[in-house]
C-alpha positions as a Markdown table, in Angstrom:
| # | Residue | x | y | z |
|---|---|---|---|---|
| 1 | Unk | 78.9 | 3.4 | 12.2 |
| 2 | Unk | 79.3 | 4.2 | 16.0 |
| 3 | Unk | 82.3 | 5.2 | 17.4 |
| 4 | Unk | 84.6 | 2.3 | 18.6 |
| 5 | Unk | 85.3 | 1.8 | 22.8 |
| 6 | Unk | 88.6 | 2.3 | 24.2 |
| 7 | Unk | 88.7 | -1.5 | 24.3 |
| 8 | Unk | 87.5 | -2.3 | 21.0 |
| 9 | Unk | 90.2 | 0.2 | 19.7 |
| 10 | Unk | 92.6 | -2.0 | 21.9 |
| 11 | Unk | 92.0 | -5.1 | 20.3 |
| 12 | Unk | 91.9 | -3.3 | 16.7 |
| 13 | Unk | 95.5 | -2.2 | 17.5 |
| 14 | Unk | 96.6 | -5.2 | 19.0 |
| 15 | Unk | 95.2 | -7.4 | 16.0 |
| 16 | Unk | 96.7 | -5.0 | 13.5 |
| 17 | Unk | 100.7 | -5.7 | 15.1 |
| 18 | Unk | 102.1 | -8.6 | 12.5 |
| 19 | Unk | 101.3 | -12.0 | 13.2 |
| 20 | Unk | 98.7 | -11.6 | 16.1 |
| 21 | Unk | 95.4 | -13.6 | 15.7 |
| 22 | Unk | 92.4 | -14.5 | 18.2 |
| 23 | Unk | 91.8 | -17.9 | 18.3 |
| 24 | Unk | 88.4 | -19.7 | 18.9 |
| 25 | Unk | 87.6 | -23.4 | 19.5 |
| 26 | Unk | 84.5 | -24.6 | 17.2 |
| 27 | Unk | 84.9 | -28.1 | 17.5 |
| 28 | Unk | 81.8 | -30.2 | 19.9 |
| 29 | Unk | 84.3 | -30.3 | 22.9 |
| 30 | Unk | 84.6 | -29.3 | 26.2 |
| 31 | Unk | 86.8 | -25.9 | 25.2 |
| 32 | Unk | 84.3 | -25.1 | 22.5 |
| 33 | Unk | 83.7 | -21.3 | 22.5 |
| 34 | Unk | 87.1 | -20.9 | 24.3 |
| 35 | Unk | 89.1 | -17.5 | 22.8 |
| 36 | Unk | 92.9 | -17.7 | 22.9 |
| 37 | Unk | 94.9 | -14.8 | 21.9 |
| 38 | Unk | 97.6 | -16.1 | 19.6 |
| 39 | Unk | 97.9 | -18.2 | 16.8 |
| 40 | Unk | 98.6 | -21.6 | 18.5 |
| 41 | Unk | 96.8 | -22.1 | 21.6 |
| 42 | Unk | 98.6 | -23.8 | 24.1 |
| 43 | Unk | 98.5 | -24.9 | 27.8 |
| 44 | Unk | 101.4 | -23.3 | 28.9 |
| 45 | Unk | 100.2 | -20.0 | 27.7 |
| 46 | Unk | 99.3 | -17.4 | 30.0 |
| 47 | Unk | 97.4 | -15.8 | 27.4 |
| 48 | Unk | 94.0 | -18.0 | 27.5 |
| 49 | Unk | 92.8 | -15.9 | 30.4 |
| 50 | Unk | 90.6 | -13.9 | 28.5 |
| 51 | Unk | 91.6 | -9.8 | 28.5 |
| 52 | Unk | 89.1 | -8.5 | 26.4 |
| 53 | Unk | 85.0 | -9.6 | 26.6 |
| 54 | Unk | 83.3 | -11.8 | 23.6 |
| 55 | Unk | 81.2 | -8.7 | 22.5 |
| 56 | Unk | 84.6 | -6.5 | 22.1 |
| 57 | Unk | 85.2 | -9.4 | 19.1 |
| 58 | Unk | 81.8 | -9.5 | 18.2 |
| 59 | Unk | 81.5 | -5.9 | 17.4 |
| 60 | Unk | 85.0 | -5.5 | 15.3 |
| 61 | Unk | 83.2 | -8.8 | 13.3 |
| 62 | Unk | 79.8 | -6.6 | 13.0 |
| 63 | Unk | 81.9 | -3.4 | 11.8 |
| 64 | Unk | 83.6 | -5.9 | 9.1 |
| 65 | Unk | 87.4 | -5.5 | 10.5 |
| 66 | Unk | 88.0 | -9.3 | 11.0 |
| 67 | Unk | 88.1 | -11.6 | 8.7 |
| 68 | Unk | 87.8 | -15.3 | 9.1 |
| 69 | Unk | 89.6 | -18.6 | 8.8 |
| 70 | Unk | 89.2 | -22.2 | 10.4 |
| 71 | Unk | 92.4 | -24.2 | 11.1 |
| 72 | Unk | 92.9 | -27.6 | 12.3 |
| 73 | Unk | 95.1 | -27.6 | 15.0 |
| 74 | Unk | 96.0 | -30.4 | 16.7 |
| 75 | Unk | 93.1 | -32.1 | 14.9 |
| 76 | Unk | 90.8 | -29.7 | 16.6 |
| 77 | Unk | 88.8 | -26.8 | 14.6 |
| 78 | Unk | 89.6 | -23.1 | 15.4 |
| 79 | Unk | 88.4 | -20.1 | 14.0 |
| 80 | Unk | 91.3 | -18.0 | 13.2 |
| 81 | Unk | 90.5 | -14.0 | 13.3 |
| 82 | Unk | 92.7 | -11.6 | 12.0 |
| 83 | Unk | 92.0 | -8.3 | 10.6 |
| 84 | Unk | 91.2 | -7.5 | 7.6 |
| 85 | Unk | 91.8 | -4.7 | 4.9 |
| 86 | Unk | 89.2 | -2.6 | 6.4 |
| 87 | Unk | 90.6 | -2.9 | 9.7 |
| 88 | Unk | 93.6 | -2.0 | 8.5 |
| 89 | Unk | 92.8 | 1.2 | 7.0 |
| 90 | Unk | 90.2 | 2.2 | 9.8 |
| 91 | Unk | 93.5 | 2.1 | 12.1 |
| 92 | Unk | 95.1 | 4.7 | 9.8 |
| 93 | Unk | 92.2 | 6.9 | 9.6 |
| 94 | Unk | 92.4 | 7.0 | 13.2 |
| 95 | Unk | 96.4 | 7.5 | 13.5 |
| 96 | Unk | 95.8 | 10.2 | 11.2 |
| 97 | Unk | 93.1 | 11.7 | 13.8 |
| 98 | Unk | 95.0 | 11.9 | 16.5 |
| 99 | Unk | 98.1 | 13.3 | 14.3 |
| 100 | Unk | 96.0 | 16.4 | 13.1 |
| 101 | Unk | 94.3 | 16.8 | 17.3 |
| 102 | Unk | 97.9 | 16.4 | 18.4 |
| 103 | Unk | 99.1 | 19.4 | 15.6 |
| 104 | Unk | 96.4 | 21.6 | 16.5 |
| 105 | Unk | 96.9 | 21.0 | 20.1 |
């Protein structure tokens, strides 16, 4: 597996916190495709302005760390991603990393 970009690592570490998600609208409407950062998209939050590019999601999805679930909100499909128990553990791996670079530093 290739070696994950500063921004990919980013978004790994941001969806491995508790509770944060990455939101997509699949619904046949005129925000379909749209990515929101959070569980509950909202208009009043400053977080729909995209931080992170759609291929920074698509590769954590091709390296199996997100996993997958479609909610209704507001009567409106959304792909929920979260990550998964690989994600989780590739995070580790990496903590550990930098621990043992930072000891024999």
């Amino acid at each position: 597996m290739a070696a994950l970009s500063k921004d990919q690592l980013a978004l790994l570490y941001w969806l491995g916190k508790t509770g944060n998600s990455i939101s997509v609208c699949i619904e046949l409407c005129p925000d379909i495709g749209k990515i929101i950062r959070g569980e509950r998209p909202s208009t009043n939050d400053q977080k729909t302005v995209e931080a992170f590019q759609r291929r920074t999601l698509f590769k954590l999805k091709a390296c199996g760390f997100i996993k997958e679930d479609i909610h209704y909100i507001t009567g409106i499909r959304y792909l929920i991603c979260t990550i998964n128990q690989r994600g989780i553990e590739k995070l580790k791996q990496i903590d550990v990393q930098l621990q043992g670079e930072l000891n024999h530093a």
